[in-house]
PAROKE-618958 format. One record per residue (C-alpha): residue in three letters; x, y, z. Coordinates in steps of 0.5 Angstrom, whole numbers, padded with zeros to 4 digits, always signed. Layout:
ALAXYZ...
END
This chain:
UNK+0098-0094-0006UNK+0101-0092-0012UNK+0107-0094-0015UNK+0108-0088-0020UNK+0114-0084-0019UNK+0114-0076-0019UNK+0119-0072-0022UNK+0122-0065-0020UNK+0119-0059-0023UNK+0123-0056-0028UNK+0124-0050-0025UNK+0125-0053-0018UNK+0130-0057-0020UNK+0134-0051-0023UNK+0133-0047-0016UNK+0135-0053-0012UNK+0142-0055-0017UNK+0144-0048-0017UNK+0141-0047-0009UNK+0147-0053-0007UNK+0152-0050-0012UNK+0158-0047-0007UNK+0163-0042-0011UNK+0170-0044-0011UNK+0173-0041-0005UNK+0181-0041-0008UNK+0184-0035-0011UNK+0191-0034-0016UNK+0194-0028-0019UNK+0195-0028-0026UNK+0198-0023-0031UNK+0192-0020-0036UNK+0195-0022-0041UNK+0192-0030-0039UNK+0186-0027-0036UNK+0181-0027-0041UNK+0175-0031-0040UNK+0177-0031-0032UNK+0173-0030-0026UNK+0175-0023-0023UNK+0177-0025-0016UNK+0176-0019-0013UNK+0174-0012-0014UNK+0179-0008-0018UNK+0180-0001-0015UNK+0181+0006-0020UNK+0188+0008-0018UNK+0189+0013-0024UNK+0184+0019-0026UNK+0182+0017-0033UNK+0183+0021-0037UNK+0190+0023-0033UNK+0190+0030-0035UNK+0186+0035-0039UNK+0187+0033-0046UNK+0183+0034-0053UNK+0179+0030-0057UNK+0181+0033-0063UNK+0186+0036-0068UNK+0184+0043-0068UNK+0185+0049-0063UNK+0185+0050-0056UNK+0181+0057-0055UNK+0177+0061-0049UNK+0170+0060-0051UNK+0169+0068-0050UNK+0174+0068-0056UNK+0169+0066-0061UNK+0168+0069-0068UNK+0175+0072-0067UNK+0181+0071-0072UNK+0187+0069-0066UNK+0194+0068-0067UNK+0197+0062-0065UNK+0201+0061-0059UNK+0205+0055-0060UNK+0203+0048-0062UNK+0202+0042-0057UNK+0203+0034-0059UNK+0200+0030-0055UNK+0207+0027-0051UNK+0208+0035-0049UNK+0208+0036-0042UNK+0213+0041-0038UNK+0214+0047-0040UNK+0211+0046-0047UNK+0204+0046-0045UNK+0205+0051-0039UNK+0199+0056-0039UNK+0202+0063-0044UNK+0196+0066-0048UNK+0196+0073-0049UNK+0190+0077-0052UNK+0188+0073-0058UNK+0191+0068-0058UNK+0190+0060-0058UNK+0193+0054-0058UNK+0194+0049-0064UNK+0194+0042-0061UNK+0193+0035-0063UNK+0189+0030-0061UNK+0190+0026-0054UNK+0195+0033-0053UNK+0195+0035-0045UNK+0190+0042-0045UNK+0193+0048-0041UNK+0190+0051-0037UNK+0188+0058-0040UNK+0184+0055-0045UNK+0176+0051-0044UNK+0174+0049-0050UNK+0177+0045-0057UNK+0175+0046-0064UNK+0177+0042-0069UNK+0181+0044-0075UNK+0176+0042-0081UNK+0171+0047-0078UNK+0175+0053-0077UNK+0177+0058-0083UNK+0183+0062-0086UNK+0188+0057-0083UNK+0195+0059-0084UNK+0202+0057-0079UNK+0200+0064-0075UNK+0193+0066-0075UNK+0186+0062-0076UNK+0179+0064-0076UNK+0175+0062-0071UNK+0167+0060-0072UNK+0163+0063-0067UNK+0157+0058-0066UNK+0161+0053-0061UNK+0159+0051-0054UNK+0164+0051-0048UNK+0167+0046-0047UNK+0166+0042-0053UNK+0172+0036-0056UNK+0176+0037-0048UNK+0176+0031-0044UNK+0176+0033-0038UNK+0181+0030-0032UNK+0178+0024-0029UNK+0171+0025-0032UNK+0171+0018-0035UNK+0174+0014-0028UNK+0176+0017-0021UNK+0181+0015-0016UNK+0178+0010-0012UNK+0172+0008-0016UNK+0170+0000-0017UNK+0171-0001-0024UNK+0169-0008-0024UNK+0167-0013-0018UNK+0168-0019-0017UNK+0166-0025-0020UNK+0165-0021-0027UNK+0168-0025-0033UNK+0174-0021-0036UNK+0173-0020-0043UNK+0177-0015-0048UNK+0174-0009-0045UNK+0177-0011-0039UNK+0184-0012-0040UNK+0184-0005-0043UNK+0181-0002-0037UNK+0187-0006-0033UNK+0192-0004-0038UNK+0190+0003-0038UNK+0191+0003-0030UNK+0198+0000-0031UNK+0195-0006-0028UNK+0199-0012-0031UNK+0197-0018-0025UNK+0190-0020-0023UNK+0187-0023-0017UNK+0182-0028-0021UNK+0178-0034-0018UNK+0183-0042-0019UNK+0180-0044-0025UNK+0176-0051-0022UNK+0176-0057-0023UNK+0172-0063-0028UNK+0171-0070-0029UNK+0167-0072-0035UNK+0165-0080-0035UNK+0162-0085-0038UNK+0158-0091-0037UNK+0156-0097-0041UNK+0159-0104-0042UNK+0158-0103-0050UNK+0162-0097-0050UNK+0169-0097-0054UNK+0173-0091-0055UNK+0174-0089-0062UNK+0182-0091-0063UNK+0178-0098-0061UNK+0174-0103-0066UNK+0167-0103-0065UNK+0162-0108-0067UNK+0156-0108-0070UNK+0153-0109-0062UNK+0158-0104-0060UNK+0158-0096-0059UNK+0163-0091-0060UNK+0163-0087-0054UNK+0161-0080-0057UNK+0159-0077-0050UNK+0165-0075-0046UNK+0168-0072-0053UNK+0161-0069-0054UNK+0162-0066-0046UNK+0169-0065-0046UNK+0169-0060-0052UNK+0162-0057-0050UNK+0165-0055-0044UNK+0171-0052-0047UNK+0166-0048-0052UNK+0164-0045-0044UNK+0171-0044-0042UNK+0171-0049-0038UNK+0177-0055-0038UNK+0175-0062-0038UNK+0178-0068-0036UNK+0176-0075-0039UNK+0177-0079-0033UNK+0175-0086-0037UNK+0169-0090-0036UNK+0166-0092-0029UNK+0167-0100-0029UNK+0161-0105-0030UNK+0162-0107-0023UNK+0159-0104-0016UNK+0165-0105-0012UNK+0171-0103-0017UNK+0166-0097-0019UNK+0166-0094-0011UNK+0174-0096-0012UNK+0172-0092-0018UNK+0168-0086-0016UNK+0173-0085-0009UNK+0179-0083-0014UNK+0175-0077-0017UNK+0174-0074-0011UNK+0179-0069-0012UNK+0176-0066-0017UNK+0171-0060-0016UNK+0166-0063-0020UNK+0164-0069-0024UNK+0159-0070-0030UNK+0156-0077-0032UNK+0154-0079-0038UNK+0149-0086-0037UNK+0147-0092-0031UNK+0141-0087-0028UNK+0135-0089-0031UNK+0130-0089-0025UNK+0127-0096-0023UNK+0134-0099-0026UNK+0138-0104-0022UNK+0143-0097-0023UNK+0150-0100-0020UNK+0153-0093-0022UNK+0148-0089-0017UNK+0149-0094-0012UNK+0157-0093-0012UNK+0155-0085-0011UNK+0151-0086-0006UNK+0156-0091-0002UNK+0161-0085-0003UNK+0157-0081+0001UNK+0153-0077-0005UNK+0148-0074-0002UNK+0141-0073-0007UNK+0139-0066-0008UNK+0134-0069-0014UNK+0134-0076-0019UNK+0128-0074-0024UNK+0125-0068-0028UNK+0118-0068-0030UNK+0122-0065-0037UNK+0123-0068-0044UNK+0129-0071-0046UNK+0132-0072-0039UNK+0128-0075-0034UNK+0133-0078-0030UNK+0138-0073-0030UNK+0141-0073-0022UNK+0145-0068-0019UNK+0148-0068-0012UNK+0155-0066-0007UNK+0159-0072-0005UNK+0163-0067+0000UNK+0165-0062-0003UNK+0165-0064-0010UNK+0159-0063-0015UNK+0155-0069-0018UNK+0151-0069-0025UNK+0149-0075-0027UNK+0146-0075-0034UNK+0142-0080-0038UNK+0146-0083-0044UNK+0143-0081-0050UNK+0148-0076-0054UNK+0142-0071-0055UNK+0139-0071-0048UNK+0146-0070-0044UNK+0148-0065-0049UNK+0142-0062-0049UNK+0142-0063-0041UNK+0149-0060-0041UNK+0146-0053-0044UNK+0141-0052-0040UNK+0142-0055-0031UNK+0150-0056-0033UNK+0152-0049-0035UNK+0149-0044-0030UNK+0152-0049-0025UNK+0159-0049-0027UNK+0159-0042-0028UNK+0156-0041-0021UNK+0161-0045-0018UNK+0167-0042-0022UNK+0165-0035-0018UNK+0162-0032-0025UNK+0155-0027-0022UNK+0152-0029-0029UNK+0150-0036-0029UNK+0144-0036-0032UNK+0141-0036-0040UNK+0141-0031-0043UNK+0134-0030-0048UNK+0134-0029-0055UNK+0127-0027-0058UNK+0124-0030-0065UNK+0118-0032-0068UNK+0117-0039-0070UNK+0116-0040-0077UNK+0112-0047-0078UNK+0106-0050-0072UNK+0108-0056-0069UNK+0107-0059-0063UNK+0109-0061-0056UNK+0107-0066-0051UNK+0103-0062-0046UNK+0104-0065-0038UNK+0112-0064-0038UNK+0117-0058-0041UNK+0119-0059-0047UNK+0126-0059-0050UNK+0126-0057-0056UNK+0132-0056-0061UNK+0132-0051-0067UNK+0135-0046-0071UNK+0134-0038-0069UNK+0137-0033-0076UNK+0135-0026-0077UNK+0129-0027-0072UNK+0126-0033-0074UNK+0125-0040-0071UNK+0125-0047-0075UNK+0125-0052-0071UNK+0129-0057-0072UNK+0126-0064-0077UNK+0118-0061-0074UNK+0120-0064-0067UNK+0120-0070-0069UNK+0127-0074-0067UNK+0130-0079-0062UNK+0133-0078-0056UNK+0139-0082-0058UNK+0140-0078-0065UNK+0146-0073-0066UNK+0146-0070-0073UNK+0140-0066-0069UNK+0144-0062-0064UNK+0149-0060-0071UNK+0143-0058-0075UNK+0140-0053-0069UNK+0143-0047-0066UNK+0139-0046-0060UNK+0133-0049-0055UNK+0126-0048-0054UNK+0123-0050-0047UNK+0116-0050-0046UNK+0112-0049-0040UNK+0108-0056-0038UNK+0102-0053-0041UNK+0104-0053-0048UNK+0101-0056-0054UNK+0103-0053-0060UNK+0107-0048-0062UNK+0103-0045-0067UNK+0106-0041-0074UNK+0109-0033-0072UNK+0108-0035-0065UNK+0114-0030-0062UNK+0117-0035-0057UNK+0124-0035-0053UNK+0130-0039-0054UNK+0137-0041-0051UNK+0142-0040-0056UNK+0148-0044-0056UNK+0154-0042-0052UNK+0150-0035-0051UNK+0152-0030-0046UNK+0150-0031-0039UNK+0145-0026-0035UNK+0146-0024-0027UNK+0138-0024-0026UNK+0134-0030-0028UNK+0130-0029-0034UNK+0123-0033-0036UNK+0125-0037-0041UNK+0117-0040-0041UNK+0112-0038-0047
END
């Protein structure tokens, strides 16, 4: 009987991570003026025609089209404000309107031509061209949103243009999705933190601060909740006080065949294993599962593999669970500027550095798991499928780029 162990497929273990993943189910209103990098609640309705009214999109004159070519007398002049009796339909026989920008269109008139294309200007009359089409420069009463109409659904994340959709609609608040909650700890007897002394056998712990901020890059906040103790009993007692977080992100202590007390403590906390190893380079043993309602990813402990790590299965699941229906990774598209290899039998995680079209990988693909400086010298990851052996020079391949935008439907992000 074989004692070797099997590990997940890289693409199963992204189904099933986001596959157990459950969207929040707590809402809050909150003004729009708070609201950016939030997840919309629920769908948000047209409630005034946009545009309000007729209204002209230049500085010109309001004519009917069948006055084309003709010199008109202009009737009055509109502002944009105007309204009541100053914009009440009055023309006469050739006459026009001279009318400014974002200024209500009466109804006499169907199309606007702007100032600097007519000829003959005086404060009574002007010359109007004669080749126009109907209907140019007048914004029409609803044509760009009506009443009733979903202006974004829920779960899209609120950006500018969002806030300017909601203020245009004199929308103030917004129902959007309770921002969730996240623990990030770490493990390891040699770690210290950094206001700390740290000898020569001792680490400053990188990894929490690492994750901490890389969440805060996602719009996510982040608690450090400490360092699991070296110990079973005070790690369950540990692990049993974080139960009230949503989600709660390891670094360490799970490397498979290890005597792993932090697993242990999981577990006996009633974690319940989705998978625990991915046939994937760097990050192997990363494990994820749900310990009743909370969400656990447990990553292995170098800084590059958990950073790498967190990009790639963390992410997605983070945003899923934050209600956002663009949870997975956006592609960029290159080609590589020098050959190197990969190890063919597993997916490769490859960092590099994606600029005007290009891809350079990062020290030719040759760095350890455990190096930091790696992950400042790249902007973004390669993964290669299993097969992959060598990427060869002006190769086109597709990469993630770091803190890129997120995509509703999964993309192959394989060569």
């Amino acid at each position: 009987m074989s004692n070797k162990l099997t590990y997940l497929d890289f693409n199963e273990a992204i189904k099933k991570s986001l596959e157990i993943a459950q969207v929040t189910t707590l809402k809050e209103i909150i003004p729009i003026s708070s609201a950016l990098g939030r997840v919309v609640g629920s769908d948000v309705i047209c409630k005034k025609n946009l545009p309000a009214f007729n209204n002209s999109a230049m500085d010109g004159f309001a004519i009917k089209i069948e006055d084309a070519g003709k010199i008109l007398n202009i009737n009055k002049v509109i502002f944009a404000g105007d309204k009541g009796d100053k914009v009440k339909p009055s023309l006469w026989d050739n006459e026009c309107y001279k009318i400014m920008t974002g200024a209500k269109v009466p109804s006499d008139v169907d199309t606007i031509i702007p100032i600097e294309n007519c000829t003959d200007v005086t404060d009574k009359t002007v010359r109007i061209p004669s080749d126009l089409k109907q209907g140019a420069n007048l914004r029409l009463k609803g044509e760009e949103q009506k009443e009733g109409n979903v202006l974004f659904k829920k779960g899209e994340v609120i950006n500018s243009s969002h806030i300017t959709l909601l203020a245009s609609q004199g929308l103030m608040m917004i129902e959007v999705y309770k921002e969730i909650s996240i623990a990030v700890v770490s493990t390891g007897n040699e770690l210290k933190e950094p206001w700390q002394n740290a000898s020569d056998e001792e680490i400053y712990n990188c990894n929490s601060y690492a994750l901490v901020s890389l969440l805060s890059e996602a719009k996510f906040n982040a608690t450090y909740a400490g360092v699991i103790p070296d110990n079973l009993e005070e790690s369950i007692n540990f692990i049993s006080n974080l139960k009230t977080y949503d989600v709660i992100i390891t670094t360490g202590g799970i490397s498979i065949g290890d005597a792993d007390f932090v697993g242990e403590a999981f577990i006996k906390n009633g974690l319940q294993t989705a998978f625990h190893g991915v046939n994937v380079k760097p990050g192997r043993p990363i494990m994820m599962g749900k310990m009743s309602d909370t969400f656990v990813m447990c990553l292995p402990g170098n800084p590059l593999t958990a950073m790498v790590n967190m990009q790639l299965f963390a992410i997605p699941v983070l945003n899923k669970i934050q209600g956002s229906s663009y949870f997975y990774h956006d592609v960029s598209i290159g080609l590589n500027e020098e050959e190197f290899k990969t190890k063919a039998g597993r997916v490769n995680l490859v960092l590099g550095t994606l600029e005007t079209g290009g891809f350079k990988v990062t020290r030719k693909n040759k760095y350890g798991s455990g190096m930091i400086t790696a992950l400042y010298e790249s902007n973004c990851i390669l993964v290669t499928s299993e097969n992959t052996s060598i990427i060869e020079e002006n190769q086109s391949i597709k990469v993630i780029k770091f803190n890129n935008k997120l995509l509703k439907e999964q993309i192959n992000i394989f060569n």
